[in-house]
Residue frames relative to the residue before (quaternion, step in Angstrom):
aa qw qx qy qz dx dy dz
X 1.0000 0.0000 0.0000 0.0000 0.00 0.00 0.00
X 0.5617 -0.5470 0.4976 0.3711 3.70 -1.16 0.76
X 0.1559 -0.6633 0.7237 0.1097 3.63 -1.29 0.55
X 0.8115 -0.2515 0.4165 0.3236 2.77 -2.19 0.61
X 0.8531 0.3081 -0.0219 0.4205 4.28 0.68 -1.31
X 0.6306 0.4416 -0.3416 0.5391 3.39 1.91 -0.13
X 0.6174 -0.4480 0.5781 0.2897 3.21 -2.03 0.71
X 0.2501 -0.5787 0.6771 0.3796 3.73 -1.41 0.47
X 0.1100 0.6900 -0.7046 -0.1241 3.37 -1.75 0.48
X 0.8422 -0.2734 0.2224 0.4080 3.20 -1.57 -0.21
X 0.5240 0.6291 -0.2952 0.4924 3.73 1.19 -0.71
X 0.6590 0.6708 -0.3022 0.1563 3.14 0.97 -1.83
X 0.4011 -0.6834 0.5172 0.3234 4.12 -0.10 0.68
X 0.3322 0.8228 -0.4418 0.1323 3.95 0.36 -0.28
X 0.4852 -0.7460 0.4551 0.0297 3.30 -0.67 1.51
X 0.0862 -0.8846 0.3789 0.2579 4.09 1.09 0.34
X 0.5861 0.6164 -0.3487 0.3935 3.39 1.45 -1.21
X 0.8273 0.3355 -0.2249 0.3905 3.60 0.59 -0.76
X 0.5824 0.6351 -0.4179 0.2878 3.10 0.87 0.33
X 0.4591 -0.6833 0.3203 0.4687 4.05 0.12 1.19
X 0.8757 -0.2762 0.3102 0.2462 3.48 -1.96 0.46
X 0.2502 -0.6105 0.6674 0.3452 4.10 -0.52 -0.22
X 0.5746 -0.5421 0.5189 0.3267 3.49 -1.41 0.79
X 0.5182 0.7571 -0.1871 0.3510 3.49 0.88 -0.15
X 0.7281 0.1375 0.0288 0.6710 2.85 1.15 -1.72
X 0.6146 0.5507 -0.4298 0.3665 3.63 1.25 0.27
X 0.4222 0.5291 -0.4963 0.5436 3.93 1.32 -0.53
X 0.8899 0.0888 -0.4091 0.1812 3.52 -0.98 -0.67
X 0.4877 0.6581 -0.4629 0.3388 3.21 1.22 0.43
X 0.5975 0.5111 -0.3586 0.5032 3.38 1.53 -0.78
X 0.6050 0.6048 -0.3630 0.3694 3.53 0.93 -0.78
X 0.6414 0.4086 -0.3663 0.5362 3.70 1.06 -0.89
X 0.7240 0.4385 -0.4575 0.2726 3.48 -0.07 -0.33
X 0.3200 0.8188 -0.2375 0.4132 3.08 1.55 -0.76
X 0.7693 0.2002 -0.1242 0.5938 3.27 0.03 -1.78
X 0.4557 0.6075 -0.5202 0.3907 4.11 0.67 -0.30
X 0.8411 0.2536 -0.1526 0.4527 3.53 0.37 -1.59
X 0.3908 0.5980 -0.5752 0.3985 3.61 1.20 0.82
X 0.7795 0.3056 -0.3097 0.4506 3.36 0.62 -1.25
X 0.6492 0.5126 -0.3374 0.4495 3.63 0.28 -0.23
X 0.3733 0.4833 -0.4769 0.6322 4.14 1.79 0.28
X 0.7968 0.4709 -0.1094 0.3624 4.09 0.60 -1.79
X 0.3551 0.8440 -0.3482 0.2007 3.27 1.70 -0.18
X 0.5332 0.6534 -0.1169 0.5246 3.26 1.47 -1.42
X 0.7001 0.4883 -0.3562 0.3802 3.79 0.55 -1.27
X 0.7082 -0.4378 0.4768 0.2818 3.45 -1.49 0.44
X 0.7352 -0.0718 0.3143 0.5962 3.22 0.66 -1.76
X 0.1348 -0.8698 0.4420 -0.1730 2.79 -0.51 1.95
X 0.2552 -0.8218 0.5087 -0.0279 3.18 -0.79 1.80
X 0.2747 0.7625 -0.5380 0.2318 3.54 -0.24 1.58
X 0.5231 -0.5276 0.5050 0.4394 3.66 -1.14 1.07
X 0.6447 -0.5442 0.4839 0.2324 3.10 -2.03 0.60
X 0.7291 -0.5127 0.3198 0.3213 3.39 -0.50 0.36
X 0.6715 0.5096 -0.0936 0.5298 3.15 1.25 -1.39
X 0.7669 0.5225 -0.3035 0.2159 3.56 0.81 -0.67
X 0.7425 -0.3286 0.0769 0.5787 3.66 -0.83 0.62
X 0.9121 0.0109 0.0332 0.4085 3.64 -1.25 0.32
X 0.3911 0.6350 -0.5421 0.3873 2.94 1.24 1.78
X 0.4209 -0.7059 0.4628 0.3322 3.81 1.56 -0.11
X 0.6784 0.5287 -0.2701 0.4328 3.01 1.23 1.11
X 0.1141 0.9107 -0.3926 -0.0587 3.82 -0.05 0.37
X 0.4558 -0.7979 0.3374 0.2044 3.45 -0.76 1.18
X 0.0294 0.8629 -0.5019 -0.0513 4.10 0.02 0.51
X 0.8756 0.1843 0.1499 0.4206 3.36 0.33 0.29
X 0.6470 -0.5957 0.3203 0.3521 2.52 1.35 -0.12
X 0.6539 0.3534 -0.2214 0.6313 3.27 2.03 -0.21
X 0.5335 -0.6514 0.4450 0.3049 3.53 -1.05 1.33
X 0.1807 0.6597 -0.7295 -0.0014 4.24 -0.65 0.16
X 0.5420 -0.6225 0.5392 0.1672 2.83 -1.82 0.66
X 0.4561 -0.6818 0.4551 0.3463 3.42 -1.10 1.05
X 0.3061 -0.7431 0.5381 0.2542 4.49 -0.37 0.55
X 0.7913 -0.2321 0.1375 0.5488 3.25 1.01 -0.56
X 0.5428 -0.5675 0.5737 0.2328 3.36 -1.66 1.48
X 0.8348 0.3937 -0.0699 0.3785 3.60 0.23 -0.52
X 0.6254 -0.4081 0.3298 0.5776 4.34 -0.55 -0.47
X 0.3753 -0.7421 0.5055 0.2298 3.41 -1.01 0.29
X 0.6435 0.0698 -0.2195 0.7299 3.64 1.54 0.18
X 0.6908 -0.4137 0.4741 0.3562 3.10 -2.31 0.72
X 0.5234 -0.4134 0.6023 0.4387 3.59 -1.80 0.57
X 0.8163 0.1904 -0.3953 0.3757 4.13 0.26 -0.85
X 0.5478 0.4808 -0.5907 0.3461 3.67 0.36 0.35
X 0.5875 0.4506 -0.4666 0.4839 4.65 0.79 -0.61
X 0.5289 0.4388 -0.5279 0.4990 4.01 0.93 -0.25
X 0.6774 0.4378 -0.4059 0.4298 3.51 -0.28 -1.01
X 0.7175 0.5121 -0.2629 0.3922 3.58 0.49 -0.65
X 0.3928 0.7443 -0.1730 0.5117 3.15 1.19 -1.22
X 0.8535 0.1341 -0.0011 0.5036 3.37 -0.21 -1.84
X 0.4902 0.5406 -0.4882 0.4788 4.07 0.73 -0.07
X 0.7300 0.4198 -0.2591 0.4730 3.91 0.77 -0.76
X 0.7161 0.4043 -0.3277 0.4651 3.32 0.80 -0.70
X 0.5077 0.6163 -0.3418 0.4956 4.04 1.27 0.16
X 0.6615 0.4376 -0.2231 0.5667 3.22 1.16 -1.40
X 0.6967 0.3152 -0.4470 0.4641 3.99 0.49 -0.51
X 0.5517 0.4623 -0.5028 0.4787 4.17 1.03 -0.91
X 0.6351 0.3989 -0.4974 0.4359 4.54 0.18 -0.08
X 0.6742 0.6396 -0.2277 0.2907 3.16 0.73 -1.09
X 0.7007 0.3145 -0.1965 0.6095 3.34 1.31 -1.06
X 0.5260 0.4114 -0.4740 0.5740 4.04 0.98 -0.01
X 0.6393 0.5665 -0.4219 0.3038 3.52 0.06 0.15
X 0.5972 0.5542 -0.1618 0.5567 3.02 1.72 -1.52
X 0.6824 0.4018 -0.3635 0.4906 3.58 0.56 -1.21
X 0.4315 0.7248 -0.3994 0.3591 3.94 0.92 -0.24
X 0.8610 0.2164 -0.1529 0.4341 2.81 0.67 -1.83
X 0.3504 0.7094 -0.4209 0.4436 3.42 1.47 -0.52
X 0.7296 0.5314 -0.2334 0.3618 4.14 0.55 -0.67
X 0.6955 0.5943 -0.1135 0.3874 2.46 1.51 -1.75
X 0.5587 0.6501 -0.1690 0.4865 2.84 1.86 -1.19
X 0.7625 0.4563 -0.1938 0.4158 3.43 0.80 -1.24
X 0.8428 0.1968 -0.3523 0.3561 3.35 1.34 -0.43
X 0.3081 0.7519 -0.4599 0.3580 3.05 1.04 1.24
X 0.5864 0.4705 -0.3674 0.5475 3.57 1.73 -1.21
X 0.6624 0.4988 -0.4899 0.2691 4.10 0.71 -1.07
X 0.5513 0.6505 -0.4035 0.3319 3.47 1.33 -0.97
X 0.6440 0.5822 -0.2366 0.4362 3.57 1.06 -0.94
């Protein structure tokens, strides 16, 4: 398991679901609920005064005309977790293609044998 003093790496055993939110992707999430339990405090009023959904630091953005939520103010993975990635794929295609060129040989001296 990853301590408090270790690097994650590829090896690294690391459960993703339980690990808590990035501050990143937790503001606009706090921000939408927020404006949720504003209107639902104002529910009661006559005439209700509330920012649009869409507006700054409402955890909300408008495309089209359709409301989507903002996932995050910030990247959505560490710069060292897209390396680690990055290089785990580019290993898996540098086996992948020594494998091929394997069989590709294997292949070839089997037709010379013939």
């Amino acid at each position: 398991m990853v301590g408090q003093d270790d690097k994650l790496t590829a090896k690294s055993k690391v459960d993703l679901a339980r690990l808590p939110p990035c501050y990143d992707a937790l503001k606009p999430h706090v921000q939408r609920v927020n404006h949720r339990v504003a209107l639902y405090k104002r529910a009661d009023e006559s005439i209700l005064e509330k920012p649009n959904p869409y507006d700054e630091e409402q955890g909300w953005m408008r495309t089209d005309g359709v409301l989507r939520p903002v996932w995050s103010c910030g990247p959505v993975l560490p710069t060292s977790l897209v390396d680690l990635l990055d290089t785990t794929e580019r290993e898996q295609e540098d086996e992948e293609e020594e494998v091929e060129e394997e069989e590709f040989e294997s292949d070839d001296s089997i037709e010379n044998d013939d």
